[in-house]
MARTIDO-59461 format. One record per residue (C-alpha): residue number from 1; residue in three letters; x, y, z. Coordinates in steps of 0.2 Angstrom, whole numbers, plus 5000, padded with zeros to 4 digits. Example, Ala and Ser with C-alpha at 12.3 -4.5 7.8 and 13.67 -1.06 7.14 Angstrom:
BEGIN
<r><num>1</num><residuo>ala</residuo><east>5062</east><north>4978</north><up>5039</up></r>
<r><num>2</num><residuo>ser</residuo><east>5068</east><north>4995</north><up>5036</up></r>
//
This chain:
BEGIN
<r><num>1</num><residuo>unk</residuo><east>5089</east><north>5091</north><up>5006</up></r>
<r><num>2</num><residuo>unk</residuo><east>5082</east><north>5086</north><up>4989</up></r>
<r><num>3</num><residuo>unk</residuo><east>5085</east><north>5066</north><up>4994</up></r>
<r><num>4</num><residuo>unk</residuo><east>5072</east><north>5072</north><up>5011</up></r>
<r><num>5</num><residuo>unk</residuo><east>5060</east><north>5082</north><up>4999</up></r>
<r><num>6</num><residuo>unk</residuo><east>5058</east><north>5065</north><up>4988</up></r>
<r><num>7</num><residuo>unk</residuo><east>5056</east><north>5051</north><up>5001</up></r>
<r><num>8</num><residuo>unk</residuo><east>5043</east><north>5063</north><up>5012</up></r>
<r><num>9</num><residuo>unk</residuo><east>5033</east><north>5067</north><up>4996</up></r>
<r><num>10</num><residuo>unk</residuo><east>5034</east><north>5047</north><up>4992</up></r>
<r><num>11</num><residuo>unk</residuo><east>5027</east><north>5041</north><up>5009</up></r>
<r><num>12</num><residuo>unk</residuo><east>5013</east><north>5052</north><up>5008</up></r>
<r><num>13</num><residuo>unk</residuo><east>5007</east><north>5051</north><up>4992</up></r>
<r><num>14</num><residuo>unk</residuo><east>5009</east><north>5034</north><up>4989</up></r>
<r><num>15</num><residuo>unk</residuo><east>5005</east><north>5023</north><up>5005</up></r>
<r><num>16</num><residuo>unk</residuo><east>5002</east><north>5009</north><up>4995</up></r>
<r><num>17</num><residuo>unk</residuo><east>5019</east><north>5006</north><up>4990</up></r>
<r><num>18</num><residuo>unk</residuo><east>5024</east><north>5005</north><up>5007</up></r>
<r><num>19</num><residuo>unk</residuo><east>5028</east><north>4987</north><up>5015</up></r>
<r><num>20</num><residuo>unk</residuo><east>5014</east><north>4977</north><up>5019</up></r>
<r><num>21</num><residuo>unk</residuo><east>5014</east><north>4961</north><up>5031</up></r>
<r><num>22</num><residuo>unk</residuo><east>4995</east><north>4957</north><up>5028</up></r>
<r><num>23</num><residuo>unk</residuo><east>4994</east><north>4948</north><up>5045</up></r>
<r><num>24</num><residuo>unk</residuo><east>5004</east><north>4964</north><up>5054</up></r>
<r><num>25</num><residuo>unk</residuo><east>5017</east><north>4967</north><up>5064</up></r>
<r><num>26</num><residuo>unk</residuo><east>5035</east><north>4967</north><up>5057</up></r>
<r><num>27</num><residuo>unk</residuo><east>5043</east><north>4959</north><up>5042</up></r>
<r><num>28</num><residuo>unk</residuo><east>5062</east><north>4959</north><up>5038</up></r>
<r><num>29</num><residuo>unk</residuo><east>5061</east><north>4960</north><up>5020</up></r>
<r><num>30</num><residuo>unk</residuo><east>5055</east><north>4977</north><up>5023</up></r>
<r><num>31</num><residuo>unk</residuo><east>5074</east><north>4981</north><up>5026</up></r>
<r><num>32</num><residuo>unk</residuo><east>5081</east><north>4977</north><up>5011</up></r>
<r><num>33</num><residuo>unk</residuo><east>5076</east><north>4992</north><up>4999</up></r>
<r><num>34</num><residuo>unk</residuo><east>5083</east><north>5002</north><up>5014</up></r>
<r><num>35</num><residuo>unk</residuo><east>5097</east><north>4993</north><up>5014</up></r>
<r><num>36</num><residuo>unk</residuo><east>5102</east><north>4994</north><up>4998</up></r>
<r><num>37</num><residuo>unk</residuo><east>5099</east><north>5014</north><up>4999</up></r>
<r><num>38</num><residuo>unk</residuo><east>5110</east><north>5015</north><up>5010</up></r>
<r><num>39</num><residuo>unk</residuo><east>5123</east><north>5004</north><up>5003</up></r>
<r><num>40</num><residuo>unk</residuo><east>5121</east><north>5015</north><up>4987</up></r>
<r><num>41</num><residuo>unk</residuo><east>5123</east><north>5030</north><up>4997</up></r>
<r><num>42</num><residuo>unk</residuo><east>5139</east><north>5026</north><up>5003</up></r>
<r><num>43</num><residuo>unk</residuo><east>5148</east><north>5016</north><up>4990</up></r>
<r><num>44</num><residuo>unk</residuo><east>5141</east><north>5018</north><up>4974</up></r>
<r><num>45</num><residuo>unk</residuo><east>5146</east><north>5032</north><up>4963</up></r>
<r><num>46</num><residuo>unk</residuo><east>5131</east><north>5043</north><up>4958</up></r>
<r><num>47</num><residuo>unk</residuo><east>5141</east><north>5054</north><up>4946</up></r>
<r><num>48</num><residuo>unk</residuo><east>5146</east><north>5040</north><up>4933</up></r>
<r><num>49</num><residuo>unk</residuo><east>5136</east><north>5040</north><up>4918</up></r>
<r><num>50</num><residuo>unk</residuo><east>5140</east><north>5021</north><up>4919</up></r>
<r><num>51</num><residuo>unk</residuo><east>5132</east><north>5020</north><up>4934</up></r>
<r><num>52</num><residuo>unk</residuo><east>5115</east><north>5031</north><up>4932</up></r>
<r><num>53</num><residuo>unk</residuo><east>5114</east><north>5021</north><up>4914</up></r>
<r><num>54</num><residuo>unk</residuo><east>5114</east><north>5006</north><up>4924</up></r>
<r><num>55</num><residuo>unk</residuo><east>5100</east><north>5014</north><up>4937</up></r>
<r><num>56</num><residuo>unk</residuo><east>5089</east><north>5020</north><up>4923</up></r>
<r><num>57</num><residuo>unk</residuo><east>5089</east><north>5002</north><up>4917</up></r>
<r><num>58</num><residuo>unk</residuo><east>5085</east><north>4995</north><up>4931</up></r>
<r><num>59</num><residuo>unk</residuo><east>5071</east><north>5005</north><up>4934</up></r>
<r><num>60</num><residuo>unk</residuo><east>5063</east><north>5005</north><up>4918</up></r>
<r><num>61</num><residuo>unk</residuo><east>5065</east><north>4984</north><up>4920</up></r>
<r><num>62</num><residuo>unk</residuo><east>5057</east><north>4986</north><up>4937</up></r>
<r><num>63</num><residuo>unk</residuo><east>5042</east><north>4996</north><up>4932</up></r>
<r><num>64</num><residuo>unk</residuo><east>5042</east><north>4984</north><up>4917</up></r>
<r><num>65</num><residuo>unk</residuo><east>5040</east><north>4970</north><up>4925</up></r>
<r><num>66</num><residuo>unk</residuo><east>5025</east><north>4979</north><up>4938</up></r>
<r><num>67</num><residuo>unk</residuo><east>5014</east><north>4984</north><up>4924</up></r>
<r><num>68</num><residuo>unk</residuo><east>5018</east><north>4963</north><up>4918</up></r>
<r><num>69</num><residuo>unk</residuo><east>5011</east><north>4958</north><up>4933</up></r>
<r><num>70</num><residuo>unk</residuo><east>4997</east><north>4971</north><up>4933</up></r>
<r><num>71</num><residuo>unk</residuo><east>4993</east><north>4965</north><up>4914</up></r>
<r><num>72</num><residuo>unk</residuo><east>4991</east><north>4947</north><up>4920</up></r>
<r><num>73</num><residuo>unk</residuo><east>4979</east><north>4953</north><up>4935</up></r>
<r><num>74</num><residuo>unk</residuo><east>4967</east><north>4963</north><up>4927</up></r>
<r><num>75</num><residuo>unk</residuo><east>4967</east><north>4947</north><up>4913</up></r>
<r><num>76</num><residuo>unk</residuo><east>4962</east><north>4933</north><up>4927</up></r>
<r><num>77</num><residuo>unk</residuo><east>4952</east><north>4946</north><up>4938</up></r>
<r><num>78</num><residuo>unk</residuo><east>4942</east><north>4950</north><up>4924</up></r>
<r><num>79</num><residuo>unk</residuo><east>4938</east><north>4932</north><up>4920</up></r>
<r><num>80</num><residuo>unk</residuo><east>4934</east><north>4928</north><up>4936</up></r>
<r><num>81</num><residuo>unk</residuo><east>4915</east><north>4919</north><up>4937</up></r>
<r><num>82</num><residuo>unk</residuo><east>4912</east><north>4919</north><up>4953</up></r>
<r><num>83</num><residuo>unk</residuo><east>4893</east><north>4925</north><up>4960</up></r>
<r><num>84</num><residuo>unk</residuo><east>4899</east><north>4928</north><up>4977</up></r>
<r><num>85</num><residuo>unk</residuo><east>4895</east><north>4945</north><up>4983</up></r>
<r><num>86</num><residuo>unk</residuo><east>4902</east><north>4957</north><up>4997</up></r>
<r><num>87</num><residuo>unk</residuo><east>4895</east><north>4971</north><up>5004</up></r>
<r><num>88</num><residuo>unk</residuo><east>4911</east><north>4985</north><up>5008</up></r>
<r><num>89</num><residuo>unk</residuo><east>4912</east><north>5004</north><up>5010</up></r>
<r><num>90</num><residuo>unk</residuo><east>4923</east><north>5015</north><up>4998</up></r>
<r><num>91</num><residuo>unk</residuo><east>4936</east><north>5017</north><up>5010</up></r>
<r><num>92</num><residuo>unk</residuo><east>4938</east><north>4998</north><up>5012</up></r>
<r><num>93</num><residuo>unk</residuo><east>4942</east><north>5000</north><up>4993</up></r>
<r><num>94</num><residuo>unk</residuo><east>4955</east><north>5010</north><up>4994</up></r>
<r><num>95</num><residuo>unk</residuo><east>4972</east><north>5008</north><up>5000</up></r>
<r><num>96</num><residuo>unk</residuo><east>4976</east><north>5014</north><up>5018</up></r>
<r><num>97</num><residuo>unk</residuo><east>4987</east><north>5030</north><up>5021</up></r>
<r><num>98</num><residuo>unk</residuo><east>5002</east><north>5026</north><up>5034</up></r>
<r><num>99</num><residuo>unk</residuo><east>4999</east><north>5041</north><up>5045</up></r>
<r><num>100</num><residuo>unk</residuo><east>4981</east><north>5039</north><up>5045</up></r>
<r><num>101</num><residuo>unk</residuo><east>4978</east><north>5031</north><up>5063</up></r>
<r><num>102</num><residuo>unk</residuo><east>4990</east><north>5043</north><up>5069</up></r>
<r><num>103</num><residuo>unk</residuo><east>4982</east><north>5059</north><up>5062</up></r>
<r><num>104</num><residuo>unk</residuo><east>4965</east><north>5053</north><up>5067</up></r>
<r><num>105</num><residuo>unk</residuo><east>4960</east><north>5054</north><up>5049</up></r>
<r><num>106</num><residuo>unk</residuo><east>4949</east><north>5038</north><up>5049</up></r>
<r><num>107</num><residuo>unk</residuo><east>4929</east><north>5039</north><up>5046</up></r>
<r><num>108</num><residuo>unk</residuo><east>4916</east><north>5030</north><up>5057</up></r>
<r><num>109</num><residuo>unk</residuo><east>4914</east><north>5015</north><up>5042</up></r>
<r><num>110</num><residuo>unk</residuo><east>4896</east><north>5011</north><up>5052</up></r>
<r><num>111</num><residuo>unk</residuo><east>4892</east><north>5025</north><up>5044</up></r>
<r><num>112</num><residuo>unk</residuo><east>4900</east><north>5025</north><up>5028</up></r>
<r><num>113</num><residuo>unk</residuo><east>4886</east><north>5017</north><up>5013</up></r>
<r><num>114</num><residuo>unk</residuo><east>4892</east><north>5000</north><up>5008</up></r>
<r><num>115</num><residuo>unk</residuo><east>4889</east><north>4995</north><up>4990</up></r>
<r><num>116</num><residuo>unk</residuo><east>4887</east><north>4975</north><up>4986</up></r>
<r><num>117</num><residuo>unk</residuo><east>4900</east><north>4970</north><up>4971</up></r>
<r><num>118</num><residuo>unk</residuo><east>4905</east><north>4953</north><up>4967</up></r>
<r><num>119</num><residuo>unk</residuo><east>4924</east><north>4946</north><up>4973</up></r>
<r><num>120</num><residuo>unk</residuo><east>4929</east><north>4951</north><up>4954</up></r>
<r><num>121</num><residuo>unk</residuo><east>4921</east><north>4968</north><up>4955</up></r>
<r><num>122</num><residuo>unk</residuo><east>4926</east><north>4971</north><up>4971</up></r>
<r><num>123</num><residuo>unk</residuo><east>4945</east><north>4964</north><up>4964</up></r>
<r><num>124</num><residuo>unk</residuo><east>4946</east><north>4975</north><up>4949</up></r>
<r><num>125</num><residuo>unk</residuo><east>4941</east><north>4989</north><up>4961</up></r>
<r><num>126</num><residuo>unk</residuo><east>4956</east><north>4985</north><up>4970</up></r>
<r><num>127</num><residuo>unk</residuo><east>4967</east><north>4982</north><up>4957</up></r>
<r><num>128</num><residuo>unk</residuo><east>4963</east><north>4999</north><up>4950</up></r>
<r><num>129</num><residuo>unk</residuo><east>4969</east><north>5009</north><up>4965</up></r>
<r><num>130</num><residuo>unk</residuo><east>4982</east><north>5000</north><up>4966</up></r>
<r><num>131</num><residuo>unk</residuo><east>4987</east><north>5002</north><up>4946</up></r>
<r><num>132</num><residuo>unk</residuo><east>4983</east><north>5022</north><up>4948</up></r>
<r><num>133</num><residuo>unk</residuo><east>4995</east><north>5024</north><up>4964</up></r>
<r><num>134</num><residuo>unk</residuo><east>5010</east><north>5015</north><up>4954</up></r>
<r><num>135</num><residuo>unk</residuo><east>5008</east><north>5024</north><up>4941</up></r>
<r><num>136</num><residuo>unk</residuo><east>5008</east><north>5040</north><up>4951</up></r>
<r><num>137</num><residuo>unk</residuo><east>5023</east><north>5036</north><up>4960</up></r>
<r><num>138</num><residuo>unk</residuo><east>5032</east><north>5031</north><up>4942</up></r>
<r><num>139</num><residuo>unk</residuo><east>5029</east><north>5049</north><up>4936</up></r>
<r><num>140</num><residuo>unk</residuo><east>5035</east><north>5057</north><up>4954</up></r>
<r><num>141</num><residuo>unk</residuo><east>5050</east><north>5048</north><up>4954</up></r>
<r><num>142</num><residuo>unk</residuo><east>5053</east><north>5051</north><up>4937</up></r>
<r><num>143</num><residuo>unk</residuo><east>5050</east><north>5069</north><up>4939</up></r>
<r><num>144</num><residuo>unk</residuo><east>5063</east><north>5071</north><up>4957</up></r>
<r><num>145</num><residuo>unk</residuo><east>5076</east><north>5063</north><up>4944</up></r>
<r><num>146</num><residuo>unk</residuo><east>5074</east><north>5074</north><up>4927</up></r>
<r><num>147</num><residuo>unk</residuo><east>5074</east><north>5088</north><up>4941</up></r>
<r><num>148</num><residuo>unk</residuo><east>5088</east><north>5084</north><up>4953</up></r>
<r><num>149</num><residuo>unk</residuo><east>5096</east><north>5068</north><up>4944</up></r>
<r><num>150</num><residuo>unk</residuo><east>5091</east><north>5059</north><up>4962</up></r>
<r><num>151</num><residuo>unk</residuo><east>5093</east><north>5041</north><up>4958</up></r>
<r><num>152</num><residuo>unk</residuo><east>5093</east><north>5031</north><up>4975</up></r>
<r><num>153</num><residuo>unk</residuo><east>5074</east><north>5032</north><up>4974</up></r>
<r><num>154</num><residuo>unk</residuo><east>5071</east><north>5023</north><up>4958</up></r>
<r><num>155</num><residuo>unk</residuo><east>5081</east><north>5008</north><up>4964</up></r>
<r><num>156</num><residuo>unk</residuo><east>5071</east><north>5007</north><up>4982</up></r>
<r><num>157</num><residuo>unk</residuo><east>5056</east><north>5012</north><up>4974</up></r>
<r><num>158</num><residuo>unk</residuo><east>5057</east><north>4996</north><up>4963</up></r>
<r><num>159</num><residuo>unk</residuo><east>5062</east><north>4985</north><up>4976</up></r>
<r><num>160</num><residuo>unk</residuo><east>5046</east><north>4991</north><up>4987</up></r>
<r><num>161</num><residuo>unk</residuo><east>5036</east><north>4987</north><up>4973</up></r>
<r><num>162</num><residuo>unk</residuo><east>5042</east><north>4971</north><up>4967</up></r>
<r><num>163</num><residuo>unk</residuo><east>5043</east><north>4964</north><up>4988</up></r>
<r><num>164</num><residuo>unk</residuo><east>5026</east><north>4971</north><up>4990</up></r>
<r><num>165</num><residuo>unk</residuo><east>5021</east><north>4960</north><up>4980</up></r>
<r><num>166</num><residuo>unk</residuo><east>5024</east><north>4945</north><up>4986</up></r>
<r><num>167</num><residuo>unk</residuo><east>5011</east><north>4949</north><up>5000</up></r>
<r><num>168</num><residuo>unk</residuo><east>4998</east><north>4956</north><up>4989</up></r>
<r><num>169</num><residuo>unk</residuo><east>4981</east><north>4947</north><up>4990</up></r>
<r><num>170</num><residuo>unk</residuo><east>4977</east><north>4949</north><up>4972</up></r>
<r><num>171</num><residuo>unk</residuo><east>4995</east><north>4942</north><up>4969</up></r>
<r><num>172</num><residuo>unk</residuo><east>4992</east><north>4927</north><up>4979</up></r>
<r><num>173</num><residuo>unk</residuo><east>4974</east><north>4923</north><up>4975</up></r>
<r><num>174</num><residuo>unk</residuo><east>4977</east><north>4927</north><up>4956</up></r>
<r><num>175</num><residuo>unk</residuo><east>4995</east><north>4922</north><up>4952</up></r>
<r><num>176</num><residuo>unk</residuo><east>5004</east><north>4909</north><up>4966</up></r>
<r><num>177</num><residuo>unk</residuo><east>4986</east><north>4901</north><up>4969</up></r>
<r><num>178</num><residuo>unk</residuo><east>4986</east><north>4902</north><up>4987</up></r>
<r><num>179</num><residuo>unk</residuo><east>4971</east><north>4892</north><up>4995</up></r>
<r><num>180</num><residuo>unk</residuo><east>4955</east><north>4903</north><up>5005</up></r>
<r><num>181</num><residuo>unk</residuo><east>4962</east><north>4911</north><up>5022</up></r>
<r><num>182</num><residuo>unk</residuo><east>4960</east><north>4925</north><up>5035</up></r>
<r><num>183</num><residuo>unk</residuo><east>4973</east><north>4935</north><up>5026</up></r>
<r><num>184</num><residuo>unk</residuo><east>4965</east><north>4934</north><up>5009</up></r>
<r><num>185</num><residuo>unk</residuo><east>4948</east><north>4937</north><up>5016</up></r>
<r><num>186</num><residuo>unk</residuo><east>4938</east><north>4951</north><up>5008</up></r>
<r><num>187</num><residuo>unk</residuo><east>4940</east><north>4965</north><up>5012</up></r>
<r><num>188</num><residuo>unk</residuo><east>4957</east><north>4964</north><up>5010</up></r>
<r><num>189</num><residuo>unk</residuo><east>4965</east><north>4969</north><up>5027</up></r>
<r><num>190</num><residuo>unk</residuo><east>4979</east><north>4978</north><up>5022</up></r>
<r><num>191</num><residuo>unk</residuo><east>4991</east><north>4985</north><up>5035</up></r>
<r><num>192</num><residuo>unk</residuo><east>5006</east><north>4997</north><up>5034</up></r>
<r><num>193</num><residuo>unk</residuo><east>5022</east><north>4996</north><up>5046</up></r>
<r><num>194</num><residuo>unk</residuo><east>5013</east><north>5012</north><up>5055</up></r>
<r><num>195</num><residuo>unk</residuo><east>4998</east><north>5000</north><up>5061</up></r>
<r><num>196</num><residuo>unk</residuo><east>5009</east><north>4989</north><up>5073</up></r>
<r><num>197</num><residuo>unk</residuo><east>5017</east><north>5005</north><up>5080</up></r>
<r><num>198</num><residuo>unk</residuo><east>4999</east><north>5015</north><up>5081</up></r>
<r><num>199</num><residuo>unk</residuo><east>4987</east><north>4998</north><up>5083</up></r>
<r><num>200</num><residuo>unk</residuo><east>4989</east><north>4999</north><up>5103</up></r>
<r><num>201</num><residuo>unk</residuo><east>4983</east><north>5018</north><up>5102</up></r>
<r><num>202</num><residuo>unk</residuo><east>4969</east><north>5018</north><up>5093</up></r>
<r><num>203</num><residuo>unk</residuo><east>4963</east><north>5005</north><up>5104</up></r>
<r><num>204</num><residuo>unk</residuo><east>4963</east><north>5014</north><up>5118</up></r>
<r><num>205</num><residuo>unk</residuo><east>4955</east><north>5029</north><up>5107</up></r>
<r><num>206</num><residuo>unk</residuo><east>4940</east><north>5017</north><up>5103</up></r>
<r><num>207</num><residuo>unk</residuo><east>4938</east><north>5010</north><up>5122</up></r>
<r><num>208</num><residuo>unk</residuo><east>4937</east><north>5028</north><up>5129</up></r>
<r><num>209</num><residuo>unk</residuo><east>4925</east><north>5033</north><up>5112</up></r>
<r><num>210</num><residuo>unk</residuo><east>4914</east><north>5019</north><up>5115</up></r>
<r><num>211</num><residuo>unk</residuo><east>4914</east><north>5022</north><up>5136</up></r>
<r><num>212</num><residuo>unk</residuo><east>4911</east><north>5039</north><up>5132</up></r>
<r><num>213</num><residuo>unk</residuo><east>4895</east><north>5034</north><up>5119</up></r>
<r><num>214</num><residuo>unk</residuo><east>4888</east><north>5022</north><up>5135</up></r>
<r><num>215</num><residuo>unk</residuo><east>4888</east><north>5035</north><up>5146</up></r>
<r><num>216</num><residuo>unk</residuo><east>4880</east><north>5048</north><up>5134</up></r>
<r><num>217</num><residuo>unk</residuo><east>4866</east><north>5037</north><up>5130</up></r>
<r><num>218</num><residuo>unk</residuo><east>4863</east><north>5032</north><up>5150</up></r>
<r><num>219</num><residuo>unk</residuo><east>4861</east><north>5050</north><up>5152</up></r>
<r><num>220</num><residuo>unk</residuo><east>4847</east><north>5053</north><up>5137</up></r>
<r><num>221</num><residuo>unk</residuo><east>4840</east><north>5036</north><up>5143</up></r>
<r><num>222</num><residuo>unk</residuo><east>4837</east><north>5045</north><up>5161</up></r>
<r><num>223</num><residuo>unk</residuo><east>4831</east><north>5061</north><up>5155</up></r>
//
């Protein structure tokens, strides 16, 4: 169905929209855009022009208030003067893809460069993904409703976001103020819902890599 079609091509081309628990495992927040979906799907009147007014507004207020909340990051990450450096890889600069532990899709970051940037380097860097994955799934969403008058998505969509970032490091360094702790550590650990569910076996994946690398080595050690 169209509905199917606009939530698959959401997860996988915007992952970073996804609910994040920075610390891992579950969060129940990330059941209430589901739950107002579904609550839309079966009471609300998609048909009245009241009612997709209403949804476009909302929408348009949501992404509103995102690019609000972007404006006063880039302001204070920009005028952030701290020296301190960090030395990170491109991929820890980039927001992690859902499926990614499950699809094995995940480089060796041994032996990944890493480039030394300072916190508000590194911070823009972040904040710049992050910026260009929002506005890709603004013109998605967008586009799924001039196509097939969908509307569900654009209220969830919104809601994603705006919970999202509540948990959002730059959010809580930047914004609430929150004082120096292993979640808002640089790198930023961020982890999807998928992590909990896939963490367990990608353990095991790296126990039996690793076993398999001793072994190898013994053997060129011995010859």
């Amino acid at each position: 169905s169209v509905r199917f079609c606009c939530w698959a091509v959401l997860a996988q081309t915007c992952p970073s929209q996804r609910p994040i628990k920075m610390s891992g495992g579950f969060k129940p927040t990330m059941l209430v855009p589901l739950l107002v979906g579904l609550i839309m799907k079966n009471s609300v009147d998609t048909e009245s022009e009241d009612n997709i007014n209403l949804i476009r507004r909302f929408f348009v207020f949501g992404k509103i208030l995102e690019f609000l909340i972007f404006g006063i990051l880039y302001v204070r990450v920009s005028g952030n003067e701290s020296e301190e450096t960090i030395s990170v890889t491109e991929k820890e600069m980039q927001p992690q893809h859902p499926l990614a532990k499950m699809l094995e899709a995940e480089e060796e970051e041994e032996q990944a460069e890493k480039e030394t940037l300072t916190h508000s380097q590194y911070d823009m860097r972040v904040l710049m993904g992050e910026f260009k994955q929002m506005i890709m799934q603004t013109c998605i969403i967008t586009l799924f409703h001039a196509q097939f008058g969908v509307l569900i998505p654009m209220v969830v969509s919104v809601l994603m976001a705006l919970l999202n970032k509540i948990d959002n490091p730059l959010v809580r360094i930047y914004i609430l103020h929150h004082g120096p702790c292993a979640d808002l550590k640089r790198p930023f650990k961020q982890k999807s819902a998928f992590d909990s569910l896939m963490g367990n076996q990608t353990k095991k994946k790296k126990k039996e890599k690793g076993k398999g690398n001793k072994k190898s080595r013994r053997k060129t050690k011995e010859n």
